[in-house]
C-alpha beads as a LAMMPS data file, in Angstrom:
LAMMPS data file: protein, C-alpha beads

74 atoms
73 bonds

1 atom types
1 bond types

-500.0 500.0 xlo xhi
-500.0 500.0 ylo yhi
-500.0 500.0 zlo zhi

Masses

1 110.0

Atoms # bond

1 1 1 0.000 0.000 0.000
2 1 1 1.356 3.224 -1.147
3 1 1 1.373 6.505 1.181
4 1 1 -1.662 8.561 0.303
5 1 1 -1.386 11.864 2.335
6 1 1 1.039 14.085 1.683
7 1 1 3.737 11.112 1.917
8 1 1 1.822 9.473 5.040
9 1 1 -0.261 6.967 5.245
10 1 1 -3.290 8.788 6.101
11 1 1 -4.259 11.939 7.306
12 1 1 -4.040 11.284 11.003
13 1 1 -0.736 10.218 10.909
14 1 1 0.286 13.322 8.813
15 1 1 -1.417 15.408 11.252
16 1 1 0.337 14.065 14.429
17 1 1 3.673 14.206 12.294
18 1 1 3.163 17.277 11.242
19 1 1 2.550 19.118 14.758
20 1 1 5.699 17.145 16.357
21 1 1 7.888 18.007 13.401
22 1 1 6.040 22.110 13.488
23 1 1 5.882 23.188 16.966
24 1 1 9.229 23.341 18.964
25 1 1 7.852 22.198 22.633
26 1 1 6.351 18.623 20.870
27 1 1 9.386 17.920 18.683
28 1 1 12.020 18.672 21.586
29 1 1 9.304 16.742 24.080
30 1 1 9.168 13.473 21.379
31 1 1 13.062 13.689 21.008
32 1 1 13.107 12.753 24.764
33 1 1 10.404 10.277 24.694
34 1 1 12.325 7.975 22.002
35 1 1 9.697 6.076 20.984
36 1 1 5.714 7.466 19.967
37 1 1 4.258 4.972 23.063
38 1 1 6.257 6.555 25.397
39 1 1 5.313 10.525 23.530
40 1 1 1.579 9.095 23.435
41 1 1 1.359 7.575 27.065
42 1 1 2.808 11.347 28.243
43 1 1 1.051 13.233 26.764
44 1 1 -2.027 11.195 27.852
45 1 1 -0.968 11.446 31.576
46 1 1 -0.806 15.238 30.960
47 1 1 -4.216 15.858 29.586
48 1 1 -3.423 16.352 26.049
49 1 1 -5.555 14.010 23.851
50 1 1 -5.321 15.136 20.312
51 1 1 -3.914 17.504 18.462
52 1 1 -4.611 21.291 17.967
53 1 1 -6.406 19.842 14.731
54 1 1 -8.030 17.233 16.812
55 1 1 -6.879 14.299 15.576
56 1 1 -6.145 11.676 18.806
57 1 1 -2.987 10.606 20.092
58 1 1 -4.450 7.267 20.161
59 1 1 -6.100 7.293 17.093
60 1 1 -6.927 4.222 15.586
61 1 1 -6.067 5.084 11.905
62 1 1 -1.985 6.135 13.261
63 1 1 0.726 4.318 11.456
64 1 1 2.533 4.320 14.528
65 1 1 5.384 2.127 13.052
66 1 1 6.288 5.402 10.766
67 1 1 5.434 7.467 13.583
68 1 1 8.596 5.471 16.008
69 1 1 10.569 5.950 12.870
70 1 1 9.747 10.027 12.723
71 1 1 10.184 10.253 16.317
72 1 1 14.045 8.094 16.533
73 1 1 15.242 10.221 13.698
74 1 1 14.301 13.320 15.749

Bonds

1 1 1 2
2 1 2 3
3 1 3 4
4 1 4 5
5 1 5 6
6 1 6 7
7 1 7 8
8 1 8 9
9 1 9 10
10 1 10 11
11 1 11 12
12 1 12 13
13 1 13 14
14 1 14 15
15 1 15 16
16 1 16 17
17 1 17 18
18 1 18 19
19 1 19 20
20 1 20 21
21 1 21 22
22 1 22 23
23 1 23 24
24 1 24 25
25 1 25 26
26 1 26 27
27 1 27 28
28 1 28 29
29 1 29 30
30 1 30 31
31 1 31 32
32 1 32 33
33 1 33 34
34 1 34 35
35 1 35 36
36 1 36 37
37 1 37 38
38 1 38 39
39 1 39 40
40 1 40 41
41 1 41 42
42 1 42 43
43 1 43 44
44 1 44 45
45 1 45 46
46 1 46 47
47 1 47 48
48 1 48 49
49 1 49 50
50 1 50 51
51 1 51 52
52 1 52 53
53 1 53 54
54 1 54 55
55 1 55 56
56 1 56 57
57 1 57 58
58 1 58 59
59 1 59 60
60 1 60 61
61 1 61 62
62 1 62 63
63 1 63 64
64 1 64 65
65 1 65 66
66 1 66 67
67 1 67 68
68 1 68 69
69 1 69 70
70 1 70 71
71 1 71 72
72 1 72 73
73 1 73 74
């Protein structure tokens, strides 16, 4: 299956990706996380759910194996 949103596999994952690559406090906060469970689990303990967009943390839909990979290259 080929990527189909803007080079991601679906919106929700671009969305996610895009706000921890976009706004300075998420990508330095995911670059000590290591890993999107641990970034996802966090943020969950500290009340943020989704996005500024809305789109969950723990959506369903995330291709969380690309979103490990964004978040180790970091």
């Amino acid at each position: 299956m080929s990527d189909t949103y803007n080079g991601w596999a679906n919106r929700a994952t671009w969305n996610v990706a895009l706000w921890i690559q976009n706004d300075e406090g998420l990508y330095n906060f995911a670059k000590e996380c290591g890993s999107y469970k641990v970034f996802r689990e966090t943020m969950r303990e500290v009340g943020y759910l989704e996005t500024p967009d809305q789109v969950s943390y723990n959506d369903s839909a995330l291709d969380v194996d690309r979103l490990n990979e964004l978040i180790q290259d970091l």
